[in-house]
C-alpha positions in Angstrom: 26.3 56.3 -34.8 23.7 57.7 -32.6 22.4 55.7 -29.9 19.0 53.9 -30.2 16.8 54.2 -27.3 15.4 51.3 -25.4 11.7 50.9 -26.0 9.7 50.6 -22.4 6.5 49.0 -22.4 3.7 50.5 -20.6 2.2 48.2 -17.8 -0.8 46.4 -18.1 -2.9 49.1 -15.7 -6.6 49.2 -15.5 -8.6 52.0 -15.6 -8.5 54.9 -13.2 -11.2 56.5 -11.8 -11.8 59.8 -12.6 -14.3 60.6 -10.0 -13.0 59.1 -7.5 -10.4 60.8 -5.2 -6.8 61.3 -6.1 -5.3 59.7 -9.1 -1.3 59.6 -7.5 -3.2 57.1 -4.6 -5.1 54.7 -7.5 -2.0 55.0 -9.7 0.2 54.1 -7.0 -2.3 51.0 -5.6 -1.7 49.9 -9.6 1.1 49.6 -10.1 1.7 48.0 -6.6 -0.8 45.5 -7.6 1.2 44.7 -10.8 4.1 43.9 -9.0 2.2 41.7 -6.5 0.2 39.7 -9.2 3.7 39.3 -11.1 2.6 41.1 -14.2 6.4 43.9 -13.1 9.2 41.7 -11.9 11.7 42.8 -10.2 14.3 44.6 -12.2 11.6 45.9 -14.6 12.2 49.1 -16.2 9.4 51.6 -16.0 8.9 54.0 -18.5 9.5 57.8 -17.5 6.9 59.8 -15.7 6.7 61.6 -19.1 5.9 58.7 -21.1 3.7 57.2 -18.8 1.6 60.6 -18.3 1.1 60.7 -21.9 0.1 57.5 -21.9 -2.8 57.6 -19.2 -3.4 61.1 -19.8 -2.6 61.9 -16.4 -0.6 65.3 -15.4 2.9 64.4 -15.0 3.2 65.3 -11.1 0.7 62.5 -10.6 3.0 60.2 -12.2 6.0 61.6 -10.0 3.8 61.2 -6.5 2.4 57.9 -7.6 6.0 57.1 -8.3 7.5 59.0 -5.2 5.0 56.5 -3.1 6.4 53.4 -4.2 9.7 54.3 -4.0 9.1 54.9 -0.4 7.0 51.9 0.3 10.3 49.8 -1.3 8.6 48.6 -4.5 10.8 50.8 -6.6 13.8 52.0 -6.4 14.9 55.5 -8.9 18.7 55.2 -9.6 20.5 58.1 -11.3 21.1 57.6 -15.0 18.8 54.2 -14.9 15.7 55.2 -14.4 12.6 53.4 -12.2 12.6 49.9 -11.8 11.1 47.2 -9.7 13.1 46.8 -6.9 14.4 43.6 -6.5 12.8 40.6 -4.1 14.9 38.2 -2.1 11.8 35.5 -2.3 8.2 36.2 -3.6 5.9 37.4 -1.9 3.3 34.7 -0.3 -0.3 34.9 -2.2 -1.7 35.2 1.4 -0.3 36.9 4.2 1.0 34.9 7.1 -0.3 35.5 10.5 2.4 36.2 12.8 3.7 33.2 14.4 2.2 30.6 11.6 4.4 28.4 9.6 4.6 28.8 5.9 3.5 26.1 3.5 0.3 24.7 3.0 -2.7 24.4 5.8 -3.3 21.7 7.2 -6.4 19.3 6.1 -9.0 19.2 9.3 -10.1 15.5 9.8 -13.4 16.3 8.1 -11.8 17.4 4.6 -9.2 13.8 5.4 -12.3 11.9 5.7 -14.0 13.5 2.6 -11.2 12.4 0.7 -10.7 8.8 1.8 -14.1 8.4 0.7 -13.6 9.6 -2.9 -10.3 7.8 -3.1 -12.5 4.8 -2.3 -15.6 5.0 -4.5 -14.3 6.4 -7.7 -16.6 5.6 -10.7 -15.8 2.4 -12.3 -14.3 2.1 -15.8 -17.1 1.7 -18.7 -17.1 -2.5 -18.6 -18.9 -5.3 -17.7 -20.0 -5.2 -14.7 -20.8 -2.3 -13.9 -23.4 -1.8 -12.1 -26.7 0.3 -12.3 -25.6 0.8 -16.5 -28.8 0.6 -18.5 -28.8 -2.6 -20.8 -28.6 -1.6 -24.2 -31.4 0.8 -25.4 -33.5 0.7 -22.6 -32.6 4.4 -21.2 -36.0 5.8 -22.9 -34.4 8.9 -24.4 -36.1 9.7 -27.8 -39.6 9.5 -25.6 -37.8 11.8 -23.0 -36.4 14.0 -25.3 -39.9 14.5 -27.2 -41.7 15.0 -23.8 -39.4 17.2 -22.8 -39.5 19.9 -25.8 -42.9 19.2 -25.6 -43.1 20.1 -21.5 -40.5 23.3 -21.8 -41.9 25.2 -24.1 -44.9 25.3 -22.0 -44.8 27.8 -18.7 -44.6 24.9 -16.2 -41.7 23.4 -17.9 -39.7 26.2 -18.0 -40.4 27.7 -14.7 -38.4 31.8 -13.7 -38.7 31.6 -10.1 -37.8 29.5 -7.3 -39.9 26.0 -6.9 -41.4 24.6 -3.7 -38.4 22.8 -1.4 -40.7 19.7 -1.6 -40.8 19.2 -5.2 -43.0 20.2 -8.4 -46.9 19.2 -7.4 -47.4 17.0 -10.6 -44.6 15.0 -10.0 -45.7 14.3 -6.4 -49.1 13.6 -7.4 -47.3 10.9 -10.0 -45.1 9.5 -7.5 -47.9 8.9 -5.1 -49.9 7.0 -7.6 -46.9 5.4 -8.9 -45.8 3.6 -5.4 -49.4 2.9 -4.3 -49.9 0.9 -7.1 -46.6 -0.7 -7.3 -45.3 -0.6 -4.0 -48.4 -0.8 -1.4 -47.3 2.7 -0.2 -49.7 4.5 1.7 -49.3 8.4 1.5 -50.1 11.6 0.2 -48.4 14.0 -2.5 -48.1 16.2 0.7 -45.6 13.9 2.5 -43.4 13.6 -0.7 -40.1 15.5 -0.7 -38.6 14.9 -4.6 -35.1 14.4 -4.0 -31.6 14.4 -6.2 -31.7 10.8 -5.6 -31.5 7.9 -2.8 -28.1 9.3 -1.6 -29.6 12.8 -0.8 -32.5 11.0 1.0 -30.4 9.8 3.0 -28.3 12.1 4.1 -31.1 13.8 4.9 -33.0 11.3 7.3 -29.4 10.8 9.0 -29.0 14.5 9.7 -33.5 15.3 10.8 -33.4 11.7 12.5 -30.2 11.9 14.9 -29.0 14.0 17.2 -25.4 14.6 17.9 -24.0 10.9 20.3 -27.9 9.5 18.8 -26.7 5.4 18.0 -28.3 4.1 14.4 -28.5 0.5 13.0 -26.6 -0.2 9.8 -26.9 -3.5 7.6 -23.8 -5.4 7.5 -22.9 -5.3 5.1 -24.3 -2.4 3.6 -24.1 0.3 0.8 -21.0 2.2 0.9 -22.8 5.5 0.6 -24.4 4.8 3.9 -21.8 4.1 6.1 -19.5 6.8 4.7 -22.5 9.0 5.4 -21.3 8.1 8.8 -17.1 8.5 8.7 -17.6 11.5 6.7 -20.2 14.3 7.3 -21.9 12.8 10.5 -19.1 11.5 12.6 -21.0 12.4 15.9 -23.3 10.1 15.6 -22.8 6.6 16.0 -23.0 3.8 13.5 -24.2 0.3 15.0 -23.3 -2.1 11.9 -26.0 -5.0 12.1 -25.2 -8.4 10.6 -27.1 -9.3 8.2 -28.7 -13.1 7.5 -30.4 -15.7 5.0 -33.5 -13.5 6.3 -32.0 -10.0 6.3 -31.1 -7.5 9.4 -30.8 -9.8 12.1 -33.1 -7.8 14.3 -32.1 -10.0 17.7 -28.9 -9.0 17.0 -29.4 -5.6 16.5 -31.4 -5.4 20.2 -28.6 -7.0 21.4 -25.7 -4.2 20.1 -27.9 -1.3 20.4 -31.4 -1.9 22.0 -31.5 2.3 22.2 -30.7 2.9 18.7 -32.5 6.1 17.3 -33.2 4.8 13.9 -32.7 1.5 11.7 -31.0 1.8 7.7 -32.4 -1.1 5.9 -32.8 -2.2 2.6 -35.9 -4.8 3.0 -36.9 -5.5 -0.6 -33.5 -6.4 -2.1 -30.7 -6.4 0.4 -27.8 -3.8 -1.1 -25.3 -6.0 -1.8 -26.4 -9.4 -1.0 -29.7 -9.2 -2.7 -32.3 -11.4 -0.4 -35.7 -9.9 0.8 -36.1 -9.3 4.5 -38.4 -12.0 5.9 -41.6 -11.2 7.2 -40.8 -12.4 10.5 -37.5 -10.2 11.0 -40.1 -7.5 9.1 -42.4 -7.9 12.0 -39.6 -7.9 14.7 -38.3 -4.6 13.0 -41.1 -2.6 13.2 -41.8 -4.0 16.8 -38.4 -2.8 18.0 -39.4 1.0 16.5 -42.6 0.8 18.1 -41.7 -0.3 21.7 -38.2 2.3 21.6 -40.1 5.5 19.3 -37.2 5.0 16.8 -37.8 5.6 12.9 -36.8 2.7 9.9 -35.4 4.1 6.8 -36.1 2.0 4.0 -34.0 2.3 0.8 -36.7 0.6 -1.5 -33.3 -0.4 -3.8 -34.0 -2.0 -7.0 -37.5 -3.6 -5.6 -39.2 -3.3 -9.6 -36.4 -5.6 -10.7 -37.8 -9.0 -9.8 -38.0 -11.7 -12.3 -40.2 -14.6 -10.8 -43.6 -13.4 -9.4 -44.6 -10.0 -8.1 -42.0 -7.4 -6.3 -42.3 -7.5 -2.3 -44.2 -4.9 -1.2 -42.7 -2.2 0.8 -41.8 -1.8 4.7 -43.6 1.5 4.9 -47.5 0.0 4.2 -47.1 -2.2 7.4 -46.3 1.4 9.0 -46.2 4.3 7.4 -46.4 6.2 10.9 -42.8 5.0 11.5 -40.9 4.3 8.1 -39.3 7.0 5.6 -39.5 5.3 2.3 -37.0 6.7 0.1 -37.0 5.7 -3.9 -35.1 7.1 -7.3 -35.7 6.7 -11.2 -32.1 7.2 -11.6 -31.5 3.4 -12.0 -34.4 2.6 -13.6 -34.4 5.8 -16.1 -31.0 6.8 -16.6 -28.2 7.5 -13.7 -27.5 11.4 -14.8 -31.1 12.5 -14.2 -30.9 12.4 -10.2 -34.3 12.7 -9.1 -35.4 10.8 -6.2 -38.3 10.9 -3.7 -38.4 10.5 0.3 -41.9 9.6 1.7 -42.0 10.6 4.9 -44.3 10.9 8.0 -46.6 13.9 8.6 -44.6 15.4 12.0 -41.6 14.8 9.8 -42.6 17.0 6.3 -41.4 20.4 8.0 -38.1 18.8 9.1 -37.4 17.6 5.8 -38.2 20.6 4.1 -36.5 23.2 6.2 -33.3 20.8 5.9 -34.0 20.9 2.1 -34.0 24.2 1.6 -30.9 24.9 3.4 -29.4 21.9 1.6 -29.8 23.3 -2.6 -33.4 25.3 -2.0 -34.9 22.9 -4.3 -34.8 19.9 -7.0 -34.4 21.4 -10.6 -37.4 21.9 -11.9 -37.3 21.2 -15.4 -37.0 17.5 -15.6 -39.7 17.1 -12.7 -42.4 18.0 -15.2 -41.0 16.2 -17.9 -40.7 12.9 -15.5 -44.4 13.9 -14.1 -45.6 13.8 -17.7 -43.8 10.4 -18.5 -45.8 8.9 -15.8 -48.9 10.3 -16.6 -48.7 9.0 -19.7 -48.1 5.7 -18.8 -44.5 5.9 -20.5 -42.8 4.2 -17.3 -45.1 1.5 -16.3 -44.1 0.4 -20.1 -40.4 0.8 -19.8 -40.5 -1.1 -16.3 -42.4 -3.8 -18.0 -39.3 -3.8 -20.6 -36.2 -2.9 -18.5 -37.7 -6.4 -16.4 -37.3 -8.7 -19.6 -34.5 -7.2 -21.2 -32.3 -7.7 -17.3 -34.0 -10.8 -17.0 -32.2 -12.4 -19.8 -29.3 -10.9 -19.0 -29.1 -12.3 -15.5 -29.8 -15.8 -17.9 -26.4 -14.9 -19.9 -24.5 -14.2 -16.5 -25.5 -16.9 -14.9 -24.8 -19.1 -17.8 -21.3 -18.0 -18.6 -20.4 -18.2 -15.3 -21.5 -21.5 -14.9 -19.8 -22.7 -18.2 -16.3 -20.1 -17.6 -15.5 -19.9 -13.9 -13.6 -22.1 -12.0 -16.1 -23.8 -9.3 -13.3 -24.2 -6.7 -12.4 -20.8 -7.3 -15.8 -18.3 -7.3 -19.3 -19.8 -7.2 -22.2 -17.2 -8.0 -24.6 -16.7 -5.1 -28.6 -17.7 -6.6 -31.4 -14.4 -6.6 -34.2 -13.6 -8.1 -34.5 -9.7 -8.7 -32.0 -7.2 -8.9 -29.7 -5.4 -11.2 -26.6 -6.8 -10.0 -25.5 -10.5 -8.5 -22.4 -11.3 -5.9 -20.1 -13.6 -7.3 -18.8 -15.1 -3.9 -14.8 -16.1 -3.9 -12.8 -18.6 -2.0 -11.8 -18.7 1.5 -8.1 -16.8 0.8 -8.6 -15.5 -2.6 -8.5 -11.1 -2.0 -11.2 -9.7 -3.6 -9.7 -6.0 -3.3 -6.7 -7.3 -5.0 -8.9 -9.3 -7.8 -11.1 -5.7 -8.3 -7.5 -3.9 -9.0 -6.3 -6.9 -11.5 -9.5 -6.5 -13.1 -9.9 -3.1 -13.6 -6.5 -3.1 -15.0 -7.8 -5.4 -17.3 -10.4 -3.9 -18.5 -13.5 -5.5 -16.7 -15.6 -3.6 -13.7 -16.4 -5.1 -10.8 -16.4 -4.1 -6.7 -15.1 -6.1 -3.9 -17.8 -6.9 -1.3 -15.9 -7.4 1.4 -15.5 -3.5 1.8 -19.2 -3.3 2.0 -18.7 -5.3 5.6 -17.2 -4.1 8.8 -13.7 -4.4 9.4 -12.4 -8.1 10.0 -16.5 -9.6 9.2 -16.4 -9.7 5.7 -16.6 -12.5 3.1 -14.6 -12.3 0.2 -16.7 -11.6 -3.5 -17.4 -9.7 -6.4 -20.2 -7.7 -7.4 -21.8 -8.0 -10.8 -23.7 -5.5 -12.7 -26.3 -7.0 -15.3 -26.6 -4.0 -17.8 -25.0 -2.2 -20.8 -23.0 -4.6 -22.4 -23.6 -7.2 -25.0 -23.9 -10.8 -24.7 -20.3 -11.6 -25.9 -18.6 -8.8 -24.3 -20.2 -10.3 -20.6 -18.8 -13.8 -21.7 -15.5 -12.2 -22.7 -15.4 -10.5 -19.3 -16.3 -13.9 -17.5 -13.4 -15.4 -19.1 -10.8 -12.6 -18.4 -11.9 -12.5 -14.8 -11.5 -16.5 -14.5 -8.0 -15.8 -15.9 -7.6 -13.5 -13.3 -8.5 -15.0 -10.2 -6.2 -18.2 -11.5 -3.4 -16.0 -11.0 -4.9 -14.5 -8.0 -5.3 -18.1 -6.1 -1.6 -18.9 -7.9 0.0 -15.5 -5.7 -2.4 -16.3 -2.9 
């Protein structure tokens, strides 16, 4: 019975280059990258320079030189009566050569890319559940208006701009913004000294990295949004973070003079203290901006959550007492929707160059789209309306928080701290009680809330819970109050 031959398949090869130089040389480099990529193994039969000639139409000396090469080079080996094969490989080949000297196995993280990831590990997004925060209550994201408007906007030639936009933001939307916080916020400024941002935390970061030199010492609420001071252990660990307690009347600005009397530039959040939620005084208002004024530093102010007040009119912002000194910075993400990131930082005139260069280097530009569809809202009076709504709608809710809590928690265990404005209230807990460990027991069962006390500095920190208002229905917020009393029972019971 005559023997069947074995069938060889033809390597995977690309194409070769007709024009460009020997064949043998771009064969050979082919084949050599086949073995590298694993697509030959070792012990892989190739076919015979015949076959494989035929195959890629090449003369059947090219074959033999490309082949010749390799056998040379140690990546095949030609064995009378078996043909070519891959030669064999004691270990695989690394996917990136070693330098001599180095040590194999993966490089080591620098302390930057360590810090980096501490911080995600930290602040990953919470599970969909009461409470969490900055989650619009029901309906209230306006997206049937938004989506109309914006159809309506791209198919015109603004809203669907081909070219790069200005680093400081689409002119109609400055224009809006400028109206927007001079009517609502007692901002004084121009559409010139607007930078439209992805949001607060881009704001930020930018005012940290225009505002401080390298060893430059900066005041930071205690405690304080997280974003803020990992702003500080992450990207901008040469400059220096001076956490500032924090008091019935906000930054406690003696203090601060005390710690840091040549601090560069003050963090604050003086409408609605981020997390505690009381306004800054007028008195520590007035001590703050005397501080800046007699050392030339700058005030940041994170206007956070200053439209959600439910008895009397918002406090107006920092920046109209002196807009020479203070960078306002303010978003629509919590008040729109979170996903559509656009922000604003309202800055001084010397600063407007600063914050543009750094933009540009930074992404170039906002998007552009949604700036003209969110300039259009406002012109149309669509968020002065949903404002008006979004402070009803969380307004009640605070009512069904406040009352479940009242009729559901333990009083010796957690007592909820009063305020009047805000999306979000701090339920504190008692003296023992771990809040970290009650935020892990709760997530695990299904309700979403933060511990405060890693919002302080190390070993200052109360114990509590944070409590987002929106997106959930009145009996799902008094389920969650019940489960969470539950839990810090068995909390206080370990404790």
């Amino acid at each position: 019975m005559p023997r069947k031959a074995k069938l060889i398949e033809i390597p995977a090869i690309g194409p070769l280059d007709r024009q460009a130089g020997s064949l043998s040389r771009q064969l050979s480099q082919a084949l050599r990258t086949a073995v590298r990529q694993g697509k030959l193994r070792a012990g892989d039969p190739l076919p015979s320079t015949r076959a494989l000639a035929v195959a890629l139409r090449l003369s059947r000396g090219t074959v033999s030189v490309a082949y010749e090469q390799l056998v040379a080079e140690g990546v095949l080996t030609a064995l009378g009566g078996s043909g070519t094969r891959v030669a064999p490989i004691d270990s695989p080949p690394p996917a990136s050569a070693v330098l001599p000297g180095a040590q194999c196995g993966e490089p080591a993280l620098s302390e930057q890319a360590q810090a980096f990831a501490r911080f995600a590990g930290g602040l990953k997004p919470l599970l969909p559940a009461p409470f969490t925060v900055s989650l619009p209550v029901g309906d209230t994201a306006p997206g049937d208006i938004w989506r109309r408007l914006g159809n309506r906007v791209r198919a015109r030639g603004p809203g669907a701009p081909d070219g790069y936009g200005d680093p400081l933001g689409a002119l109609p939307l400055r224009r809006a913004i400028c109206e927007y916080v001079r009517q609502s916020r007692s901002v004084i400024c121009t559409p010139e000294q607007i930078v439209v941002t992805c949001g607060t935390q881009q704001g930020l970061y930018l005012a940290a990295q225009i505002l401080l030199d390298a060893g430059d010492r900066a005041w930071v609420e205690d405690p304080a949004y997280p974003r803020v001071t990992a702003l500080f252990s992450t990207a901008l660990r040469d400059r220096q973070m001076v956490r500032v307690p924090v008091g019935a009347d906000g930054i406690d600005v003696a203090t601060g003079r005390m710690m840091a009397p040549d601090a560069r530039a003050a963090f604050v959040t003086p409408s609605h203290q981020y997390p505690l939620g009381m306004p800054m005084s007028m008195a520590q208002r007035s001590a703050l901006l005397a501080w800046a004024n007699e050392t030339n530093a700058w005030i940041v102010e994170d206007d956070y959550d200053s439209e959600m007040r439910y008895d009397g009119h918002p406090f107006p912002a920092l920046q109209g007492q002196d807009p020479a000194r203070v960078i306002y910075l303010g978003t629509f993400s919590k008040v729109l929707f979170p996903s559509l990131r656009l922000g604003y930082a309202i800055v001084p005139p010397p600063l407007v160059g600063a914050f543009c260069g750094a933009r540009i280097l930074m992404d170039r530009h906002p998007p552009n789209a949604d700036q003209y569809v969110l300039a259009q809202f406002m012109a149309e009076g669509h968020l002065a309306r949903h404002l008006r709504r979004m402070r009803s709608l969380y307004a009640e809710k605070r009512r069904v928080v406040i009352d479940a809590v009242g009729r559901h928690i333990n009083a010796e265990l957690a007592e909820l701290q009063p305020c009047d404005q805000g999306m979000h209230m701090v339920l504190w807990l008692r003296r023992g009680l771990d809040d970290r460990h009650v935020e892990r027991l709760a997530q695990e069962a299904g309700v979403s809330v933060r511990a405060l006390s890693s919002m302080y500095a190390v070993g200052r920190g109360r114990t509590g819970l944070i409590l987002g208002l929106g997106g959930y229905s009145d009996r799902q917020v008094e389920q969650a109050v019940i489960t969470l009393n539950r839990l810090l029972l068995t909390a206080s019971r370990c404790g």
